[in-house]
N, C-alpha and C positions, 0 to 999 in steps of 0.2 A: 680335660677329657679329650678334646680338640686334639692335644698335644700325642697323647696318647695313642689315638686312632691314628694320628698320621706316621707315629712311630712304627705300630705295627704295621700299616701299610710298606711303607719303607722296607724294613727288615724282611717282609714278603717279597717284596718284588725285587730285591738285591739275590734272595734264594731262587725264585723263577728263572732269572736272568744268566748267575754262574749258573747253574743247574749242579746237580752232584756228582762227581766226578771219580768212579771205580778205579782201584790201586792196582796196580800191575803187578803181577805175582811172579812171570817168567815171559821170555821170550825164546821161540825157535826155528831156524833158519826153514823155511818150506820150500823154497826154490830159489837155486844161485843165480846170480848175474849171467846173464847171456854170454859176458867177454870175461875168462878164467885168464887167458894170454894175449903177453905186454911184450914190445917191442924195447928194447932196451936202448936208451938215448931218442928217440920218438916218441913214444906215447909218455905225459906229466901225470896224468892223473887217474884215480880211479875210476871206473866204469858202473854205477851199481844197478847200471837196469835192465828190468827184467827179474830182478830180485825180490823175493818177499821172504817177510818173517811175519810169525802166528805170536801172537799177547795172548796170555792169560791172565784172567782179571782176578778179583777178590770173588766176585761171586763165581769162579768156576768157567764161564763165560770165555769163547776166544773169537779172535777176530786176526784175522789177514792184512797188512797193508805191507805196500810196495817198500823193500828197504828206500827209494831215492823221495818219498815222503820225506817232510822236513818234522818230523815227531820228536817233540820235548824230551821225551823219558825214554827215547833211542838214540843211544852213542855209537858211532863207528869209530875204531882208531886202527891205526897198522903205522908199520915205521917201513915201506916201501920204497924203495929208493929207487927211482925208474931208470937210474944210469947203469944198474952195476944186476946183471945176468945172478936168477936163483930164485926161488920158492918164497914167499913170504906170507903171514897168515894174517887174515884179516877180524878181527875180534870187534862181534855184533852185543851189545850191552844196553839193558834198561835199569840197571842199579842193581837188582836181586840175582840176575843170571847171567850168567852170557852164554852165545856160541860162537860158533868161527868158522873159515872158511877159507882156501888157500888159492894163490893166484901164483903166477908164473910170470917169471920176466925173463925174455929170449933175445939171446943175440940176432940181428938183423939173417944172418948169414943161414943162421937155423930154419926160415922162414923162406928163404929162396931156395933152400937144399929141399924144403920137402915142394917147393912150386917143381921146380928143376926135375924133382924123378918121379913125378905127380904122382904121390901118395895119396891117397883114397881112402879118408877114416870112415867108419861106419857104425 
């Protein structure tokens, strides 16, 4: 009986402790990264913050977190290659869905032409 009790104990407090854990139904891009444009031969790597994506769960449920969270059941991939000037798109994945999102990578020269005739985005 002894045995018993401490089993079901056990088996309790392994559920308390994972807790239960809601399936991820979809994800979608809510806010892009701060930095869209990349210096071509200077900047290596992606930038993703400032970025968030929205989870939907199994029950309906959604929730906000920052793309630069390090979250199991969120893939980034892109094949960016930061030497060579052009468009590239960057594809946001939890298994079920994905979205995407495009970044620019500019020659040096393109970036001093608009310091040069101080262009004014608005």
């Amino acid at each position: 009986m002894k045995k018993l009790v401490f089993l079901l104990y056990l088996v309790t407090l392994i559920i308390l402790l994972t807790g239960c854990t809601l399936a991820t139904e979809g994800v979608t891009i809510t806010k892009y990264p701060d930095r869209l444009i990349y210096i071509a031969g200077y900047d290596t790597e992606l930038d993703l913050t400032g970025g968030e994506v929205e989870f939907l769960f199994s029950d309906k449920s959604t929730r906000i977190y920052s793309m630069y969270d390090n979250l199991p059941t969120l893939r980034i991939s892109h094949e960016i290659d930061f030497n060579i000037p052009g468009v590239y798109i960057v594809k946001i994945n939890n298994y079920k869905n994905d979205d995407s999102f495009a970044i620019q990578v500019v020659e040096a020269d393109y970036i001093e032409n608009i310091i040069n005739q101080n262009v004014k985005f608005e």
